[in-house]
C-alpha positions in Angstrom: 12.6 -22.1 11.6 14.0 -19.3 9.9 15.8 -21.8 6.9 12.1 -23.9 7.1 10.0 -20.6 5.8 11.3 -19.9 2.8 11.1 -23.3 1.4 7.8 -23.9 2.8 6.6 -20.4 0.8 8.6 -22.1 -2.4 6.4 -25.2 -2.5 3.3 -23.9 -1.8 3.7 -21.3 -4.8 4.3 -23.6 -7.1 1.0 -25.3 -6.2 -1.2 -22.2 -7.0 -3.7 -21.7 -9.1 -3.4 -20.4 -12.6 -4.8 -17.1 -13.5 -8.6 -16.6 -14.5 -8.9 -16.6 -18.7 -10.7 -13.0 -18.5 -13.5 -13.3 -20.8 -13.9 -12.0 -24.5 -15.1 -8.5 -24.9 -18.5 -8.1 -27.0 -18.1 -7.1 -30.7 -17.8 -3.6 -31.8 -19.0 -1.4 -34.5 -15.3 -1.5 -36.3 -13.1 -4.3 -36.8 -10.5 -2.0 -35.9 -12.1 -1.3 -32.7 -12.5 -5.0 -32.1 -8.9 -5.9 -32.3 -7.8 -3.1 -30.2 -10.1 -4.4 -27.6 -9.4 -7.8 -28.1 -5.9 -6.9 -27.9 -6.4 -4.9 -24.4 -8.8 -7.8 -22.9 -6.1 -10.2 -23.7 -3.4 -8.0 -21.8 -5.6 -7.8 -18.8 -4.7 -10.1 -16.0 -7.3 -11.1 -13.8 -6.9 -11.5 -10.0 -6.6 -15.2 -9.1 -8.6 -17.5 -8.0 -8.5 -18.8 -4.2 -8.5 -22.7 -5.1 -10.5 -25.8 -4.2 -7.8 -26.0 -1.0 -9.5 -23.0 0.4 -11.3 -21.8 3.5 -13.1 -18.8 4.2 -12.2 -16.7 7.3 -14.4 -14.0 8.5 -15.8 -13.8 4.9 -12.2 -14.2 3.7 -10.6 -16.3 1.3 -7.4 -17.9 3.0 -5.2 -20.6 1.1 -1.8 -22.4 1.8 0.2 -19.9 0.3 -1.8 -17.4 2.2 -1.4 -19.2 5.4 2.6 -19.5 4.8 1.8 -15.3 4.6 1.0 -15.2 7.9 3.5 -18.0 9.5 6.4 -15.6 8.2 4.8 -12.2 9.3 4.4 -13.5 12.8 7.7 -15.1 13.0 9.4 -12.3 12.1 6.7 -9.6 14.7 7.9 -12.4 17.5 11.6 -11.8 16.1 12.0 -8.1 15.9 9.1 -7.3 19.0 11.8 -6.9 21.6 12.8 -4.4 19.2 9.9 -2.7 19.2 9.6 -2.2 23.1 13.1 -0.9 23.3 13.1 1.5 20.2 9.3 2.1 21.7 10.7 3.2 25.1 13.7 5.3 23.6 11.4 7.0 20.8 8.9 7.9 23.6 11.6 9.5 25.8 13.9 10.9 23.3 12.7 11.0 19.9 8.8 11.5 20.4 8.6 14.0 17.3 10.3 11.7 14.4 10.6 8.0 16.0 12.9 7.1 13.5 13.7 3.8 15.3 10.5 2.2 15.1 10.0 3.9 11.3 13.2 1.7 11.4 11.9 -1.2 13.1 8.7 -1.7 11.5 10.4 -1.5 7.8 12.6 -4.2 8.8 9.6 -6.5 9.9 7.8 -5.9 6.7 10.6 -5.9 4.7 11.9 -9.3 5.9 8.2 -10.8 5.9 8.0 -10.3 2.4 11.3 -11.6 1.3 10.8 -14.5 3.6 8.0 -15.7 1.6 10.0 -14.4 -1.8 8.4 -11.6 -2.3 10.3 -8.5 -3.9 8.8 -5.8 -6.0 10.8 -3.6 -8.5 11.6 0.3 -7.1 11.3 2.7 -10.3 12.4 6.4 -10.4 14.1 6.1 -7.4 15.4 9.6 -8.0 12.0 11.2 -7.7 12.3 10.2 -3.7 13.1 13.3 -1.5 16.0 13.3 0.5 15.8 12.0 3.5 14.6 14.3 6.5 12.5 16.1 4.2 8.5 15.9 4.9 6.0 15.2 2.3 2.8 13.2 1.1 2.8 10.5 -0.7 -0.3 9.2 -2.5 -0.5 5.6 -3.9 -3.3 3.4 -5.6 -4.9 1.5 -3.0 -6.0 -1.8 -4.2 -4.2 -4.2 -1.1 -3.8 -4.5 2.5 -0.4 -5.9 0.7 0.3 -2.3 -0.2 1.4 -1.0 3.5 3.8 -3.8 3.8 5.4 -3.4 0.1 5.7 0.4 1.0 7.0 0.4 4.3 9.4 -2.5 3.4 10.8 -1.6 -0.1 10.2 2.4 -0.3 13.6 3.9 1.2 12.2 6.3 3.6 10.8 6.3 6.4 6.6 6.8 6.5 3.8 6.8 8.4 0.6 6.1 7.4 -2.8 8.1 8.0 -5.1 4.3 9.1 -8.3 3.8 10.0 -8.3 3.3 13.7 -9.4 -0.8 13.3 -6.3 -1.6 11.9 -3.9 0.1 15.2 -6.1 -2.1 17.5 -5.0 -5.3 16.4 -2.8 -6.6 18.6 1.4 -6.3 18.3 0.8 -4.8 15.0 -1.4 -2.4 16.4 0.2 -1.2 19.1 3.5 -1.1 17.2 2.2 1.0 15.0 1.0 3.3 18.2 4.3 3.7 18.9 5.6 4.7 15.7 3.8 7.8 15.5 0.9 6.6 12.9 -2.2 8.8 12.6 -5.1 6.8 13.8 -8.6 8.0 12.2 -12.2 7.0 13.0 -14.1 7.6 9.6 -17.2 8.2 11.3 -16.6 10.6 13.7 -16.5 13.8 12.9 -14.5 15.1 15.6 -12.1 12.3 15.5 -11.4 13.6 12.2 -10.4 16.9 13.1 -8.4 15.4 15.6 -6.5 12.9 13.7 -5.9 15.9 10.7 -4.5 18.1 12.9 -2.6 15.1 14.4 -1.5 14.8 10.7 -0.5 18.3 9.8 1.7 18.3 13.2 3.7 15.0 11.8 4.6 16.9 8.3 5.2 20.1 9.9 7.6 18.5 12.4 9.3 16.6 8.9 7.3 13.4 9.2 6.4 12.2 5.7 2.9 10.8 5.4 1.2 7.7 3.2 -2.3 9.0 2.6 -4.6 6.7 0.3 -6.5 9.3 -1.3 -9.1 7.0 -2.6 -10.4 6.3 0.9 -10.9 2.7 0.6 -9.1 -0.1 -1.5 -10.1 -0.9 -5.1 -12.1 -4.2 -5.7 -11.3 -4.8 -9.1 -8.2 -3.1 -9.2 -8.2 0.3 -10.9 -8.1 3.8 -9.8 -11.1 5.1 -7.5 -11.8 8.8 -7.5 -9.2 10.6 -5.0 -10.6 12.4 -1.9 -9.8 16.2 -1.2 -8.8 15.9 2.1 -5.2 15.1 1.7 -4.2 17.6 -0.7 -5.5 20.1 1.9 -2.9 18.4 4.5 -0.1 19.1 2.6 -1.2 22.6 1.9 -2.0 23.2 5.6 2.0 21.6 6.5 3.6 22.9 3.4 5.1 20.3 2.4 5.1 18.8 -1.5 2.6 15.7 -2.9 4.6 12.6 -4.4 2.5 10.7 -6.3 3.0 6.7 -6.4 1.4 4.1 -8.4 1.4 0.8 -7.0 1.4 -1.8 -10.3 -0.6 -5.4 -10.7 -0.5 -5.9 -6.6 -3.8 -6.3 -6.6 -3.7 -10.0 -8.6 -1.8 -11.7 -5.9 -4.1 -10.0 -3.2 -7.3 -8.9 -4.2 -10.1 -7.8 -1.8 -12.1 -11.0 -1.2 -8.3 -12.4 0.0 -7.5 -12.5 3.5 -3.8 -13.0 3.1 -2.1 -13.6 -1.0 -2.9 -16.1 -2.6 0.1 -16.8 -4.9 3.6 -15.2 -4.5 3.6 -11.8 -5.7 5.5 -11.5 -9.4 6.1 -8.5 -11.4 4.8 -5.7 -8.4 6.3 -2.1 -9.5 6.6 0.9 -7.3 7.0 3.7 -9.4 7.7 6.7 -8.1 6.5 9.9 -9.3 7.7 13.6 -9.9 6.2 15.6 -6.7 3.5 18.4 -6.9 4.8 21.9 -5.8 2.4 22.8 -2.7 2.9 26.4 -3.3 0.4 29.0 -4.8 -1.6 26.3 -5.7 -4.6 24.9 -5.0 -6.0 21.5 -3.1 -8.4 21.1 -6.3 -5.9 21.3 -8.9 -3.5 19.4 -7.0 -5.9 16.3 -6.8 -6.4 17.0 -10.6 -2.2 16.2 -11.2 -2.0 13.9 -8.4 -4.8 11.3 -9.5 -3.6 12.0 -13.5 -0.1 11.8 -12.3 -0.9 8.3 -10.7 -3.6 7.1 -13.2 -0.8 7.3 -16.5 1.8 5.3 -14.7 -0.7 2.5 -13.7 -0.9 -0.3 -16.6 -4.1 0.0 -18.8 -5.9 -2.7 -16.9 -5.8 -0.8 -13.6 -6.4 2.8 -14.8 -9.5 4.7 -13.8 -11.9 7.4 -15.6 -10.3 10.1 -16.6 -10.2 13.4 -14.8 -13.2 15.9 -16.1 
């Protein structure tokens, strides 16, 4: 099964459907404002299309390629779970602060899932990373459920992720990620809030670093959202620095309408950013770098307003 996969993934990516022609912007008030538009328009790649050998799922679009998605990812949970109880059990008894085995563990799952099905994106600025042991937060785009697994399979450090409580109830994955040490968060309780940041703060102070999507929610058509304050507080509150991330043209290959890709995922960057110094500063001015930090390394076609 495990030689079967991979070719599988190969023939269905070759039968996927071409991008979406994006359509021609309206005429300007300069010809030199038209070609630069034109000439922007044309560089913009729009998300792809699901394909007349779709289904829907839940609301979902789901295709072969998508479906080959999930085959791998639950070959390789079934493959690594016995993993995942031991490390689980060892982490719980001897390591409960860090849990670096199941950091390790769960990386490995991702990480193979995604090169099963071919799947690779390109690490940039890997000397901007901190060295290891040291706690901090990273902020990405958000524009994928893709992006946890390119993150925690390709970024080399171990993270855990501040989720919305939904995705730690699904089962295996869920309760994997229980185990790990993830921050579980209930958007509309108020007092599960204040749990789960304090739970956070706790994880950097103890040298935990953090994934914190500081847009709240993932982008539908692909650029950068306005970021949230709360996160920028964390790091504050647990001293530790901000690394800024921006996640480059995931968001083709899985947009939000997709349940699972819908095409193997070509050209993905992770860039990695210089970090934002925590101290004497302020969680206002460090959203201010952080989302103009992230929003100049994104490619045109995926960058937001810019900050007032």
């Amino acid at each position: 099964m495990r030689a079967i996969i991979p070719l599988g993934c190969v023939a269905a990516f070759r039968l996927a459907p071409p991008l979406a022609t994006p359509p021609r912007m309206r005429s300007a008030t300069s010809s030199s404002s038209v070609r630069a538009a034109a000439a922007i328009e044309e560089e913009t790649p729009a998300p792809l299309e699901p394909g007349f050998l779709s289904l829907s799922v839940g609301g979902k679009s789901l295709n072969g390629v998508g479906v080959l998605f999930g085959v791998a990812m639950s070959f390789w949970l079934v493959a690594v779970y016995p993993l995942v109880i031991v490390c689980g059990i060892f982490s719980t008894l001897f390591d409960k602060k860090h849990r670096r085995s199941m950091d390790f563990v769960v990386g490995l799952w991702a990480r193979l899932s995604m090169l099963t099905c071919g799947y690779r994106p390109r690490l940039l600025n890997k000397e901007e990373l901190p060295p290891r042991g040291e706690g901090v937060v990273y902020v990405p785009n958000h524009t994928s459920y893709l992006d946890i697994f390119t993150l925690s399979g390709f970024l080399p450090r171990p993270v855990k992720y501040v989720s919305k409580i939904e995705i730690l109830r699904i089962p295996f994955i869920g309760w994997a990620m229980g185990l790990a040490g993830h921050v579980a968060l209930r958007r509309t309780d108020r007092r599960s809030q204040l749990d789960s940041y304090k739970k956070a703060v706790d994880a950097l102070k103890n040298g935990n670093s953090l994934v914190v999507f500081a847009e709240g929610t993932r982008s539908a058509d692909g650029r950068l959202q306005t970021f949230k304050r709360g996160p920028f507080k964390m790091a504050i509150d647990a001293g530790v620095d901000v690394v800024p991330v921006a996640i480059r043209d995931l968001y083709r290959w899985h947009p939000r309408f997709a349940l699972m890709p819908l095409a193997r995922p070509r050209g993905v960057e992770i860039a990695v950013l210089p970090r934002i110094r925590v101290a004497n500063n302020t969680p206002e001015r460090i959203l201010e770098d952080c989302y103009d930090a992230v929003n100049k390394a994104l490619p045109p076609h995926q960058q937001g307003a810019p900050s007032p």
